[in-house]
ROLUMVEX-54010 format. One record per residue (C-alpha): residue in three letters; x negated, z negated, y negated. Coordinates in pm, 1 decimal, always signed. Each point is the difference from the previous one (the first is absolute). Layout:
  rest         x         z         y
   ala         X         Z         Y
...
//
This chain:
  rest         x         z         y
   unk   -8820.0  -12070.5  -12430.4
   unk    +135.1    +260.4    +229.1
   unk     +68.7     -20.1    +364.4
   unk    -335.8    +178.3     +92.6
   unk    -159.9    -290.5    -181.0
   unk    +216.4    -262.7    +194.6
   unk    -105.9    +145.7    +352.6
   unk    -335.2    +131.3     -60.7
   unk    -156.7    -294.6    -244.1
   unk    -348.4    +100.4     +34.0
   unk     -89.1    +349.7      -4.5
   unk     +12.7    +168.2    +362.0
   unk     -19.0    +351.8     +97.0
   unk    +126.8    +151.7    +365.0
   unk    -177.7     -31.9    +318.5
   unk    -198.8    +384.0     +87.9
   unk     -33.5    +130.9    +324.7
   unk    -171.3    +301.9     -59.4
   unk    +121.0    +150.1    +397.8
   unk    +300.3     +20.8    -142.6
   unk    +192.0    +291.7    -117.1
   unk      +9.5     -53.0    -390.5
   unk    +356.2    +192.4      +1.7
   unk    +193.8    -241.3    +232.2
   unk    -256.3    -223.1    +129.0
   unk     -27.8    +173.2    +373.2
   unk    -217.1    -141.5    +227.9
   unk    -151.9    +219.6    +263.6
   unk     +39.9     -80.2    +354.5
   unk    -373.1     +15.0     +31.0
   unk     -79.0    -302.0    -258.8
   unk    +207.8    -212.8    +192.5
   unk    -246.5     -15.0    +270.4
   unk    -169.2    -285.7    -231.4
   unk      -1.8    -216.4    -244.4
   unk    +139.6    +170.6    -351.2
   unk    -221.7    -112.0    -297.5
   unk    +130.0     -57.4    -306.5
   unk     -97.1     -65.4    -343.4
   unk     +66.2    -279.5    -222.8
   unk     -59.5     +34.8    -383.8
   unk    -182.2    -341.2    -108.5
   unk    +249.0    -128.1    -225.9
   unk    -146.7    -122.4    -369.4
   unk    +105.0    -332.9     +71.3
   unk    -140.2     -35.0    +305.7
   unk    -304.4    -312.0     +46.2
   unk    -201.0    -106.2    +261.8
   unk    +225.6    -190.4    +281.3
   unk    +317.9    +189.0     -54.8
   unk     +71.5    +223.9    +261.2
   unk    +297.4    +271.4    +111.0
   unk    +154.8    +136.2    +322.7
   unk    +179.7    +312.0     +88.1
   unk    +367.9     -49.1     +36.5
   unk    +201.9    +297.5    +192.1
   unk    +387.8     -33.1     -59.5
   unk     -34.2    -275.2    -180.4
   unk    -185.2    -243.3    +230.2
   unk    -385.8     -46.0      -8.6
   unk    -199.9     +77.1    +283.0
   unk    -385.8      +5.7     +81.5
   unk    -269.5    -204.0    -129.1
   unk     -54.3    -121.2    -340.8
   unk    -247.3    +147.0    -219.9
   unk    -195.8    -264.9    -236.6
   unk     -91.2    +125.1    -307.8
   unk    -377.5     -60.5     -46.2
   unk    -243.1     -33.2    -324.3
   unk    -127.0    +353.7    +113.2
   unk    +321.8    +167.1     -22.9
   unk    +102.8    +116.6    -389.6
   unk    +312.9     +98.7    -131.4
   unk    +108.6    +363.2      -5.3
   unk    -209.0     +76.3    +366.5
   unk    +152.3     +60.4    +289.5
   unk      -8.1    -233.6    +340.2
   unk     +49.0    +176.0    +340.2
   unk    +177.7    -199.0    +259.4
   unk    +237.0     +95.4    +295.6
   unk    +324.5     +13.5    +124.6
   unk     +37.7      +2.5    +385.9
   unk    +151.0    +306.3    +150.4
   unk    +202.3    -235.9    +229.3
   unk    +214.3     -75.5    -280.7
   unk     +49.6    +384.1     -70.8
   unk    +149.9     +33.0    +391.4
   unk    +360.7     +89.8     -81.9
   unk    +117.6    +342.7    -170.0
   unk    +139.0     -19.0    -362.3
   unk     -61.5    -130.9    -330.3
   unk    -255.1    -290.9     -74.8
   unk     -28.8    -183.9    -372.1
   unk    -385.2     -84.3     -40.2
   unk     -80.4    -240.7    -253.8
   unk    -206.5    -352.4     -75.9
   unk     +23.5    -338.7     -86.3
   unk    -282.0    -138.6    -250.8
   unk     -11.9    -368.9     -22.7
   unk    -190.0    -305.9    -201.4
   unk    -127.9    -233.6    +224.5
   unk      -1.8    -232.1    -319.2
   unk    +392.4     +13.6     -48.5
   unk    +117.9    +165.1    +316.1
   unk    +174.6    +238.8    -230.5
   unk     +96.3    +339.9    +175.3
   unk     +36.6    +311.2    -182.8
   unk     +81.1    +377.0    +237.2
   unk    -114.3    +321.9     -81.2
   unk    +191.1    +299.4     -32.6
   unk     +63.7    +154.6    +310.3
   unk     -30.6    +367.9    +194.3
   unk    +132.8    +132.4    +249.7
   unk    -134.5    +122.1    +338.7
   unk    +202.7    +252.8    +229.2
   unk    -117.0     -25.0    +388.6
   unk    +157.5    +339.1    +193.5
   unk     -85.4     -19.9    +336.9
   unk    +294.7    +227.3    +148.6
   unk    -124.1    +319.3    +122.3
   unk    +183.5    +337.2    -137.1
   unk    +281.1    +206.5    +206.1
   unk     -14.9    -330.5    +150.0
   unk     +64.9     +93.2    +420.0
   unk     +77.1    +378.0     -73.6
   unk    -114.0    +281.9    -187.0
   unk    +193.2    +361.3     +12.0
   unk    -168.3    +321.3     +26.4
   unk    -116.0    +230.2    -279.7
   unk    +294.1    +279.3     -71.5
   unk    -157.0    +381.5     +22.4
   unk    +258.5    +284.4    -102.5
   unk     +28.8    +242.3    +262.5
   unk    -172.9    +272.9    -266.1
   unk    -294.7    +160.4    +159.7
   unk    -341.1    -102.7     -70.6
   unk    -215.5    +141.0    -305.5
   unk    -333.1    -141.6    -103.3
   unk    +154.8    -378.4    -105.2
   unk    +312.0    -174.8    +197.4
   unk    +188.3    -233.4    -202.6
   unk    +119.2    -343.5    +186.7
   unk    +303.0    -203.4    -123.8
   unk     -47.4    -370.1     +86.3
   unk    +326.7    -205.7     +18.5
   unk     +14.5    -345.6    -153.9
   unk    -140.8    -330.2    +233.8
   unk     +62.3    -357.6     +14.1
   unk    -178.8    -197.8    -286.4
   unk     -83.1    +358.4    -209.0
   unk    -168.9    -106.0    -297.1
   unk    -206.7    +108.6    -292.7
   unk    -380.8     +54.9     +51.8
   unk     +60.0     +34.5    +389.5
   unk    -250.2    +226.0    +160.9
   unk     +78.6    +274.5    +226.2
   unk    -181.8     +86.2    +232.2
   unk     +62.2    +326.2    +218.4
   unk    -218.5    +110.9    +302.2
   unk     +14.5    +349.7    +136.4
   unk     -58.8      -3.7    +387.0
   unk    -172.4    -329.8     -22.6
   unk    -194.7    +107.1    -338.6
   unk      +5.2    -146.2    -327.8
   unk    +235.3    +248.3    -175.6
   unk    +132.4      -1.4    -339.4
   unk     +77.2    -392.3    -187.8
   unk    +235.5     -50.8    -256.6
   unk     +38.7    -323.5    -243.0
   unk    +411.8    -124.2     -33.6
   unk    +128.9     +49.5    -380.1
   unk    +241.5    -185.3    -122.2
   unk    +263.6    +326.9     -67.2
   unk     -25.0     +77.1    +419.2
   unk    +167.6    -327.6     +45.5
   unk    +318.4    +136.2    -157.0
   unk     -13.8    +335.5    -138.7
   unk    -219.9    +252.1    +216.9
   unk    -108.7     +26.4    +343.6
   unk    -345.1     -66.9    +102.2
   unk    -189.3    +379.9     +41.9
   unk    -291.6     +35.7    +181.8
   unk    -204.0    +319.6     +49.6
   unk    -186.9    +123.4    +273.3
   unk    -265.0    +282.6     -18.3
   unk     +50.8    +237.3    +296.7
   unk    -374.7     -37.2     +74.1
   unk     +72.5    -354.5     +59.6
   unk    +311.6     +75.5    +206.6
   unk    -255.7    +226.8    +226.8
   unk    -319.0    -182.8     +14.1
   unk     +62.1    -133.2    +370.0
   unk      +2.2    +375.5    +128.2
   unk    +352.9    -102.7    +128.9
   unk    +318.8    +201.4     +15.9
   unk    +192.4    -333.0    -112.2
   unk     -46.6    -237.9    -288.4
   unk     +48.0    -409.4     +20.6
   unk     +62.1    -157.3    -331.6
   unk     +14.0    -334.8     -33.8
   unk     -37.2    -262.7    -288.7
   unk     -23.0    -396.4     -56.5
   unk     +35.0    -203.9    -316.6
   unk    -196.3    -216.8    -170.8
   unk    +152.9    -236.7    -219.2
   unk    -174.3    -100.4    -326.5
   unk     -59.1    -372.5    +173.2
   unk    -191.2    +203.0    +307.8
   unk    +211.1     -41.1    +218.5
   unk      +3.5    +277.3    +239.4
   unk    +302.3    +125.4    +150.2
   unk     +35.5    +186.1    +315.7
   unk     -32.1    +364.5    +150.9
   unk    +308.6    +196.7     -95.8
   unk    +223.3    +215.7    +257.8
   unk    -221.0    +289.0      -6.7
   unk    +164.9    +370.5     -93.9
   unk    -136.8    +291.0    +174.8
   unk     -83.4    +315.5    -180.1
   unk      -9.5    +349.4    +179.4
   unk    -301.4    +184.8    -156.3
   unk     +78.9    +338.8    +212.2
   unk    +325.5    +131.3     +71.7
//
């Protein structure tokens, strides 16, 4: 017998929580404004009267869930975990207890883990785009300088004179080898008729949270 055997004795699989990101388990800042269902596998051993309960970090938490005549092995059961419990930032380890109401005995499932990000990029300050001093042709390239809390799949977000402009996605090589580029059209740069251009941006973060305005940079269209 190995040690799987020893602390899983019946079959169990892993909690699902389909809101999650399947990479790292992510939860959006949006799915927090509820209860988060999650699945349970019914285990093969399961029988009427024996029942489970989520566990996060190791403790359980919520209401028990009684197995009933109706429910058969291999099918999933929805129940919930309260957002409450997902208040702080950081790293959570989901799981569940099964237990036999005729012995008592308690057997955990494996676990996953849940990542709650509620910090908003650039956190109180975000820089302005860099322009070269080069004159203007038909497409204006911006250079945007690293933030607080930069991170893969971030979404930028620029806005020309108040206007959606150009949006880029974060990849993992800007974080460390090559600046962030950005290109504007010139028709963009123009569309407000004005002699001066206002670029802006703000960052999304892949949790949704939504960072603030940047320091703008101004852009003279005419010399």
């Amino acid at each position: 017998m190995n040690d799987a055997n020893l602390k899983y004795p019946i079959p169990l699989t892993p909690p699902i929580v389909a809101v999650a990101d399947p990479e790292d388990g992510l939860l959006k800042t949006v799915t927090l404004n509820g209860p988060v269902p999650v699945q349970v596998m019914v285990w093969p051993a399961a029988e009427p009267g024996y029942y489970f309960k989520l566990m996060l970090n190791g403790v359980t938490v919520g209401d028990k869930r009684i197995i009933t005549k109706e429910d058969v092995a291999y099918e999933m059961i929805t129940v919930h975990l309260d957002e409450q419990l997902l208040s702080e930032e950081g790293e959570y380890q989901l799981g569940y207890m099964t237990v036999s109401p005729n012995t008592e005995s308690q057997s955990p499932s494996p676990e996953l883990t849940l990542r709650v990000d509620r910090s908003k990029p650039g956190a109180a300050l975000l820089g302005p785009m860099i322009f070269s001093n080069e004159e203007i042709g038909e497409q204006l390239t911006g250079l945007l300088p690293g933030y607080a809390g930069m991170a893969k799949g971030d979404v930028i977000q620029t806005l020309c004179n108040q206007a959606n402009g150009p949006s880029h996605v974060v990849q993992a090589d800007e974080l460390t080898i090559r600046p962030i580029e950005i290109t504007f059209k010139r028709e963009l740069l123009e569309s407000a008729g004005i002699e001066t251009a206002t670029i802006e941006y703000f960052v999304t973060d892949r949790a949704g949270n939504q960072s603030i305005i940047s320091t703008p940079a101004m852009l003279k269209l005419h010399e």
